[in-house]
C-alpha positions as CSV (number, residue, x, y, z in Angstrom):
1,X,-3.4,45.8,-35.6
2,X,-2.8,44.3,-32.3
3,X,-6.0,42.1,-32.7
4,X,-4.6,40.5,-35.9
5,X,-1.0,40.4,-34.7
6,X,-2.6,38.0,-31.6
7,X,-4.6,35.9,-33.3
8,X,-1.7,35.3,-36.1
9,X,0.3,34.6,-33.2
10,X,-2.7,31.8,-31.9
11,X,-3.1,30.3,-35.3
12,X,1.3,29.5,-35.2
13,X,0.4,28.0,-32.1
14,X,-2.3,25.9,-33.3
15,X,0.3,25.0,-36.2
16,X,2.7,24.4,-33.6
17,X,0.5,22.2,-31.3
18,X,-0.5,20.4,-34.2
19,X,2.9,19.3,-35.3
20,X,4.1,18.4,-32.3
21,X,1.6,16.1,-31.8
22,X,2.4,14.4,-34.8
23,X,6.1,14.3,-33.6
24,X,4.9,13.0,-30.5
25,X,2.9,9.9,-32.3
26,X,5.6,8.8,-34.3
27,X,8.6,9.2,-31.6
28,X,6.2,6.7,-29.6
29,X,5.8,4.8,-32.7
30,X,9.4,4.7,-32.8
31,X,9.9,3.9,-29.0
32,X,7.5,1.2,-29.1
33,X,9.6,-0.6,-32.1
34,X,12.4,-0.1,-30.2
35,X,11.5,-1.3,-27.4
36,X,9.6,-4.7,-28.8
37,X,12.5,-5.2,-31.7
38,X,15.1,-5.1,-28.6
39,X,13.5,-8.0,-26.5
40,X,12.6,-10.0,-29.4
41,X,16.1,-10.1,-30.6
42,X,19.1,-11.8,-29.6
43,X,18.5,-12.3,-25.5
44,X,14.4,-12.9,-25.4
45,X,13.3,-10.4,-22.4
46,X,16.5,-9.2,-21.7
47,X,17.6,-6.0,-23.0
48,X,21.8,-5.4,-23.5
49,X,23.4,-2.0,-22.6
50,X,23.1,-0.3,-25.8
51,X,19.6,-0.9,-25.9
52,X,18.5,0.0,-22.7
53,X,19.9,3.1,-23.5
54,X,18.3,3.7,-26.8
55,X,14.9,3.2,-24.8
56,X,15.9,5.4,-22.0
57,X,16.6,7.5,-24.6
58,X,13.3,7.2,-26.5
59,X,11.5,7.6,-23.4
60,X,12.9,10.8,-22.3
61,X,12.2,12.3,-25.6
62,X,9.0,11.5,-25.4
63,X,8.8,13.2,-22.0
64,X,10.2,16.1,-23.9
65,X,7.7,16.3,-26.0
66,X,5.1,16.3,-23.9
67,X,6.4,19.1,-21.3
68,X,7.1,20.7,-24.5
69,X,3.4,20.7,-25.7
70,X,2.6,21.2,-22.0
71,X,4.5,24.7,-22.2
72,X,2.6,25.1,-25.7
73,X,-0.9,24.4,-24.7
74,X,-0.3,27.0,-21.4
75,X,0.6,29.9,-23.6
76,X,-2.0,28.6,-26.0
77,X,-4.1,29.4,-22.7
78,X,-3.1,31.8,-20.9
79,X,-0.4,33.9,-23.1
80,X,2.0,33.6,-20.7
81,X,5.6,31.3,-20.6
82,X,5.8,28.9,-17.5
83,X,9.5,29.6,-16.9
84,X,9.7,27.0,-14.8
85,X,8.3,24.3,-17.1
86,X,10.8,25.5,-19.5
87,X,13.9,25.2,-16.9
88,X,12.5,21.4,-16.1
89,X,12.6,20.6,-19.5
90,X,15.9,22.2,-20.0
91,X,16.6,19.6,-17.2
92,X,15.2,16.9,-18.8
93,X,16.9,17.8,-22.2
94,X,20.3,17.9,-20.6
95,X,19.7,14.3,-18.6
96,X,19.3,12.8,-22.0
97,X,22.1,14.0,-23.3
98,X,24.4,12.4,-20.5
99,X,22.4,8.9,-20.4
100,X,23.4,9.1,-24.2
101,X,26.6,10.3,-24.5
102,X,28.9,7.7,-25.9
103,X,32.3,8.5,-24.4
104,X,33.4,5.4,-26.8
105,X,33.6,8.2,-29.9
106,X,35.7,10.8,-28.1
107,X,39.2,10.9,-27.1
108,X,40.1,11.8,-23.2
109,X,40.2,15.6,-24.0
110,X,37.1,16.3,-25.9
111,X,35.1,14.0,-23.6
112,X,36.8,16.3,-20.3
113,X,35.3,19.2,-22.1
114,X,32.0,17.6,-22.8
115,X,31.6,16.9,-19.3
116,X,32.4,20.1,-18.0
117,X,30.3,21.9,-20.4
118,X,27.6,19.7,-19.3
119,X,28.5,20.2,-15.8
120,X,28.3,24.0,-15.9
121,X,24.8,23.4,-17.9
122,X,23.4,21.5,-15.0
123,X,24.5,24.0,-12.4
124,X,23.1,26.9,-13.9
125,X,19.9,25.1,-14.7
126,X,19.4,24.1,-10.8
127,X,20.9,27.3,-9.6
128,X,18.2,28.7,-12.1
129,X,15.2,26.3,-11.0
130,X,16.3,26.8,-7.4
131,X,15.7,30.9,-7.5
132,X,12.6,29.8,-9.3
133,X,11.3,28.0,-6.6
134,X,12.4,30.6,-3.7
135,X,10.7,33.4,-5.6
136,X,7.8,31.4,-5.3
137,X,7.0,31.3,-8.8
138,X,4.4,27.8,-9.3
139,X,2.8,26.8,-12.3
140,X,-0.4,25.2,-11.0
141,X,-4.3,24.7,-11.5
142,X,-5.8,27.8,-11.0
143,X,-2.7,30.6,-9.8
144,X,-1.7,30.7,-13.5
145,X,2.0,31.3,-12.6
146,X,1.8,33.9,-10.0
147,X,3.8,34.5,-6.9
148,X,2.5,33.2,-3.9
């Protein structure tokens, strides 16, 4: 029973790995018209605010998605969750959010709150990827994610 639960288990995977590649092709898809549409339009080879952040934007979900399927592929591998991939893209998730955040749309009290919800996100995610590290916990080629 355990046999067939495991390879059910490698065949969502597969599925998974799968679709996320086809997210990943179409959110560069989408970058790249961004980014061309942007310096093609009003200022030739100059990009305004608002669109430097919709690429920053674009780029960093791209980066998502590939430390996503990174984390995918690993346990497609070695049936084991890099914790400290998932922290970094936690990271990474949360830096987009505040290069994105339009404080524009909120008034001064509901912005305060965003920012210290975001602020307590941050500090438990390096207070998190910090004990990580100093449990000396790596992902790596070859030491599969074990203490040193």
């Amino acid at each position: 029973m355990i046999e067939i639960v495991n390879k059910f288990e490698k065949i969502i995977y597969a599925i998974l790995m799968i679709m996320l590649m086809a997210v990943l092709v179409a959110a560069i898809a989408d970058l790249t018209w961004i980014l061309f549409t942007s310096l093609a339009n009003i200022s030739p080879g100059l990009l305004e605010t608002h669109e430097m952040i919709s690429v920053l934007g674009g780029f960093l979900l791209v980066l998502i998605g590939v430390e996503l399927l990174d984390t995918v592929k690993a346990y497609f591998r070695e049936n084991t969750i890099h914790v400290e991939i998932v922290v970094l893209l936690a990271i990474i998730a949360i830096a987009r959010k505040v290069i994105l955040l339009d404080p524009a749309g909120m008034n001064g009290i509901e912005l305060g709150f965003e920012m210290m919800g975001i602020g307590v996100i941050v500090v438990g995610l390096a207070g998190g990827y910090f004990l990580i590290k100093k449990a000396g916990i790596t992902v790596g080629p070859g030491n599969g994610g074990k203490i040193e």
